[in-house]
C-alpha positions as CSV (number, residue, x, y, z in Angstrom):
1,X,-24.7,7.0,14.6
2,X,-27.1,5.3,17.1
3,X,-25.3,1.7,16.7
4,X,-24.3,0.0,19.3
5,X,-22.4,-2.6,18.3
6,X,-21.2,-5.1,21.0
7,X,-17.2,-5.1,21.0
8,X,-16.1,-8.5,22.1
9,X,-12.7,-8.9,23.8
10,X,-9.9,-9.7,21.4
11,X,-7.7,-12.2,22.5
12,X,-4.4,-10.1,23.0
13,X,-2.5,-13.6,22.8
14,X,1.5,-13.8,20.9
15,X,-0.6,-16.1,18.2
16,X,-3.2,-13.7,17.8
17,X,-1.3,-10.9,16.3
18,X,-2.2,-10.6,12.9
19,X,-0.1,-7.0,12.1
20,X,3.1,-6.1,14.3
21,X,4.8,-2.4,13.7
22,X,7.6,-1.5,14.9
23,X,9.8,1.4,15.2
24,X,8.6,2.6,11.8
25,X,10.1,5.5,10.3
26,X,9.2,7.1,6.6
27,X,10.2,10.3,4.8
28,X,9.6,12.4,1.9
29,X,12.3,14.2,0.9
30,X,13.1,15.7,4.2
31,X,9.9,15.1,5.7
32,X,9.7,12.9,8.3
33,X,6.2,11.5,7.7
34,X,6.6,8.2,10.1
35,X,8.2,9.1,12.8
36,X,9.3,5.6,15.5
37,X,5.7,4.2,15.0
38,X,4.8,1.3,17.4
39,X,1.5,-0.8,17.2
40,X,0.7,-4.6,17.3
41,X,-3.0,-5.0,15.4
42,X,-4.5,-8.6,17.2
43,X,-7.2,-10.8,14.7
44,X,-10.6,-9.5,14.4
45,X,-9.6,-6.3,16.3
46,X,-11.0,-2.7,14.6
47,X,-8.8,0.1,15.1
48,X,-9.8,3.4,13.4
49,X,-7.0,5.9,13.5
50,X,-7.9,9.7,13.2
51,X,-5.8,12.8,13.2
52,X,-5.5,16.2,11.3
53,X,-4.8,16.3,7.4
54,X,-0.7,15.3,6.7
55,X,-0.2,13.4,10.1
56,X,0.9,10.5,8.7
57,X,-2.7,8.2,9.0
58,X,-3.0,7.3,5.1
59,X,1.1,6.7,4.8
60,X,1.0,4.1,7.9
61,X,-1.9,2.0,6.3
62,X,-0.3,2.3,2.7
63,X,3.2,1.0,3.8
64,X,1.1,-2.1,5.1
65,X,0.4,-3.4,2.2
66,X,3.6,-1.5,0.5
67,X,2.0,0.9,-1.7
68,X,4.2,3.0,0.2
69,X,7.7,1.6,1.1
70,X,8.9,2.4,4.8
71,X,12.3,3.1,5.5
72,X,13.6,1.8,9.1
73,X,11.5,-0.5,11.4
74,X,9.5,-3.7,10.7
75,X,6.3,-4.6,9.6
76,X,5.1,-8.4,9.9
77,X,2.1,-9.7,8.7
78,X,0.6,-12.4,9.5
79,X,4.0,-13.7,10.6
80,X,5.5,-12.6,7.0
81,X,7.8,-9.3,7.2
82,X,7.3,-6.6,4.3
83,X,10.5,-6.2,2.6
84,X,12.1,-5.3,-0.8
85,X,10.8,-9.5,-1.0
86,X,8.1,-9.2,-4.3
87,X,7.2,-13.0,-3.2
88,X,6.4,-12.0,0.1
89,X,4.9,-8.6,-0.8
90,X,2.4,-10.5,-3.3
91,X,1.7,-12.9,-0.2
92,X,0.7,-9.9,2.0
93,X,-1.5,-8.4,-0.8
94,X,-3.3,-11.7,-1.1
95,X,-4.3,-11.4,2.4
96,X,-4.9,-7.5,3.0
97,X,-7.6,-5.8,1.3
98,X,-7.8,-1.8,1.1
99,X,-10.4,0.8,0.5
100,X,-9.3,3.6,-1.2
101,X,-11.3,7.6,-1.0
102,X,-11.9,7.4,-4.8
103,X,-13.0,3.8,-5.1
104,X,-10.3,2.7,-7.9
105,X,-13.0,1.4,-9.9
106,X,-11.6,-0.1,-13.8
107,X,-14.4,2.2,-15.6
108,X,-14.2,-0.2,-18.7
109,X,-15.4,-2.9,-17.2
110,X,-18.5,-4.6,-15.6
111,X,-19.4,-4.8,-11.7
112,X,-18.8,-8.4,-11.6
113,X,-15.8,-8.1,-14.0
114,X,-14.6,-5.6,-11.7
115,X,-14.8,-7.9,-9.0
116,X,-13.5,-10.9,-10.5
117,X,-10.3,-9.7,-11.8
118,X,-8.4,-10.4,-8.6
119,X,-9.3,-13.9,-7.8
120,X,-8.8,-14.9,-11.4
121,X,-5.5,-13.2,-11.6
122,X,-4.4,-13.7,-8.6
123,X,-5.6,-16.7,-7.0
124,X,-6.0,-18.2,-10.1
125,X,-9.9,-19.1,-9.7
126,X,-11.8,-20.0,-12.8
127,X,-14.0,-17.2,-14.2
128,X,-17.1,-19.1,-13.4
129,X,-16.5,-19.8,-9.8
130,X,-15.4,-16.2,-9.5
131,X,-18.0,-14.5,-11.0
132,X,-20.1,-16.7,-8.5
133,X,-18.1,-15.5,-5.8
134,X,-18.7,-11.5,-7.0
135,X,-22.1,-11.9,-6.5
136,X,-22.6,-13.5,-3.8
137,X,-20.3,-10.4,-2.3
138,X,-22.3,-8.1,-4.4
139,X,-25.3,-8.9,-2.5
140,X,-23.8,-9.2,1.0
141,X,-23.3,-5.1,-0.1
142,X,-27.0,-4.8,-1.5
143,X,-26.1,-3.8,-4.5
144,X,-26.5,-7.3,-6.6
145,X,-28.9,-5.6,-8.8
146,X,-25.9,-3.5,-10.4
147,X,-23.6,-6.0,-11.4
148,X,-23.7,-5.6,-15.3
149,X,-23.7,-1.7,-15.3
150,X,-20.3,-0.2,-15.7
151,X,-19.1,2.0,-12.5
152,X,-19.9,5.6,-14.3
153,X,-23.4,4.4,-14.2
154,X,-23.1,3.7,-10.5
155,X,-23.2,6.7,-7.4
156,X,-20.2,7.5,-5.2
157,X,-22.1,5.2,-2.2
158,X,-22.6,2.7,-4.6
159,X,-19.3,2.8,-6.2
160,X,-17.3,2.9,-2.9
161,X,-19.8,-0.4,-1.7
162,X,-18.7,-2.3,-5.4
163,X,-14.6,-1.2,-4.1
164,X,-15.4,-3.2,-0.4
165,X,-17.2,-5.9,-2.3
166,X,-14.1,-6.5,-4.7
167,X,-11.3,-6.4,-1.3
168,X,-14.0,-8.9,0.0
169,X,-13.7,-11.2,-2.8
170,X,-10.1,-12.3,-2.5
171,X,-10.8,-13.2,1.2
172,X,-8.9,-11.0,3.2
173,X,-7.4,-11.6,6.2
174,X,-7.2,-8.0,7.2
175,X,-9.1,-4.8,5.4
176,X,-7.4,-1.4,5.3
177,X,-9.9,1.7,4.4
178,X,-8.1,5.0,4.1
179,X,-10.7,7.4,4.7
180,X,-13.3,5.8,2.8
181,X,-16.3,8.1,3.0
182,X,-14.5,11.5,2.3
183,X,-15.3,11.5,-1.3
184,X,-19.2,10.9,-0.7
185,X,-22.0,13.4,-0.8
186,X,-23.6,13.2,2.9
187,X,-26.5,11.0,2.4
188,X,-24.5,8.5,0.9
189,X,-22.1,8.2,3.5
190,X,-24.4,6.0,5.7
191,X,-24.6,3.1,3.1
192,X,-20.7,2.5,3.0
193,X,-20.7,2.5,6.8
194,X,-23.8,0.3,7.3
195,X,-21.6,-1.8,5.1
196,X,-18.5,-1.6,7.2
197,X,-20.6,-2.3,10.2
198,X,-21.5,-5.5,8.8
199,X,-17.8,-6.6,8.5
200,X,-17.4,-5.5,11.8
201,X,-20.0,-7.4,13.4
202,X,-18.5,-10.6,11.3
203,X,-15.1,-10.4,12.8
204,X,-12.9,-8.9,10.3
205,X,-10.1,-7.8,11.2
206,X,-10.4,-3.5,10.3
207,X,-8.1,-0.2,10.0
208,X,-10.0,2.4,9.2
209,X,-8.4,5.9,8.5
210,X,-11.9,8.4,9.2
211,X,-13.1,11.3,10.6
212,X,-16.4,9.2,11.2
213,X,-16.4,9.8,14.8
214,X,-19.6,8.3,15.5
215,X,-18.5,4.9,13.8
216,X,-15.2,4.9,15.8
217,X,-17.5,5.4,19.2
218,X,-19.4,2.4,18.3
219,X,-17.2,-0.5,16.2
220,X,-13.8,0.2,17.0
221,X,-12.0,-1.6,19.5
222,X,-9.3,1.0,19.7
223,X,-9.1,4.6,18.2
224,X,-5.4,6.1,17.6
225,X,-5.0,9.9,17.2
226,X,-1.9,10.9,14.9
227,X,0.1,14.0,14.3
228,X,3.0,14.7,12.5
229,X,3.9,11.6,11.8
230,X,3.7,10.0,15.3
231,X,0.9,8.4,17.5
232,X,0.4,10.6,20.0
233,X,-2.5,8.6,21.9
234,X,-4.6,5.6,21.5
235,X,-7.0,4.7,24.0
236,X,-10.7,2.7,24.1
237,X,-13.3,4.5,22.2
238,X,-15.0,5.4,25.6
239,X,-11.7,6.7,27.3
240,X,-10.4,8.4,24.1
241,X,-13.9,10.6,23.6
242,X,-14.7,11.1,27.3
243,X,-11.0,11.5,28.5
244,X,-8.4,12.6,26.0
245,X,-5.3,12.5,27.8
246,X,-3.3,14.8,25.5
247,X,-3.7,18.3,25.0
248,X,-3.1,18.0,21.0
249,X,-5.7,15.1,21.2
250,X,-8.6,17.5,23.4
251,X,-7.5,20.1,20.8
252,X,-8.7,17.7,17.5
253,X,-11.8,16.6,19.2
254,X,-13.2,19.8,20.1
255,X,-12.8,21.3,16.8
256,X,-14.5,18.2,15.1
257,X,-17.0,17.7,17.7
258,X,-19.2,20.2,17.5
């Protein structure tokens, strides 16, 4: 990816922390998929977080939003902390969008319907100001044109673009993406990025679960690498590709990098 995408300091300040982790632990049965996870996420700060398949990447961005419920530890966001709370766990999903692999589309219904289910529902906009809203978000991901066909109608590229367009449209504070490119033939890969590059360059506050190496080198503030179930290093982008400090980590990059 020959971006180069200028990576402004974040303001590592108390009042800037926007997600705070910590000592996070999750099992499955007797796995321990979680294991005494640590990380404080500041405003506008992109972190992409990498590692091999069953490390534990999807399950730490799922329990932010609690698609996944943790089991020790704390997670606050924005100042709110994710408990068995439904008020508070609506509040967080207000504010945190996700990306899914397989988009997560409603097949039944429009683009635009798709997109302005949430804010009627949820923020209780009227249909007209949301639909509004859909489209203007529809074109920010060039794809404006397709807002009356019905997702099967609609490539993977274009499909997972329509998916960031609807997390856009309740106004996130914070957009999750677990691995949101995996599902796409090759050529389309580079129109969901592009788009995610945009956000990036916008301030948006990012965790991005990908193998995308070339977008962690240019928009990510920080890159973590993960296995079984622990962070095992996060660095820069620069020092994490240049000078892995773990032997696990060197071993991960050398059989991705080819």
């Amino acid at each position: 990816m020959d971006t180069d995408l200028t990576k402004e300091s974040i303001k590592r300040a108390p009042e800037n922390k926007i997600i705070e982790i910590d000592g996070l632990h999750k099992w499955f049965g007797d796995l321990h998929v979680l294991n005494d996870i640590h990380l404080t996420v500041y405003k506008g700060e992109r972190i992409v977080i990498c590692g091999p398949s069953g490390s534990g990447k999807s399950t730490l961005i799922r329990c932010i939003n609690r698609l996944e419920e943790h089991h020790k530890g704390k997670i606050f966001v924005d100042g709110i902390e994710l408990t068995n709370n439904l008020k508070n766990i609506e509040k967080i999903r207000e504010e945190v969008g996700m990306v899914f692999q397989h988009f997560n589309l409603f097949p039944h219904l429009t683009i635009v319907e798709n997109l302005s289910l949430g804010p009627i529902w949820v923020r209780k906009v009227p249909k007209k100001e949301a639909e509004e809203t859909a489209m203007v978000y529809l074109e920010k991901v060039h794809i404006a044109e397709q807002a009356y066909k019905y997702p099967g109608q609609l490539s993977g590229g274009q499909q997972q673009r329509v998916a960031i367009a609807r997390s856009l449209c309740m106004k996130p504070k914070v957009m999750l993406f677990d691995e949101p490119t995996s599902a796409l033939d090759p050529e389309m890969v580079k129109e969901v990025l592009d788009v995610m590059i945009a956000l990036a360059e916008e301030g948006m506050t990012m965790l991005v679960v990908s193998h995308e190496m070339g977008f962690a080198k240019s928009v990510a503030h920080r890159v973590l690498f993960m296995d079984f179930g622990r962070i095992v290093e996060e660095n820069t982008p620069d020092e994490f590709f240049d000078h892995p400090r773990h032997e696990r980590t060197k071993l991960f990059l050398s059989q991705i990098l080819h």
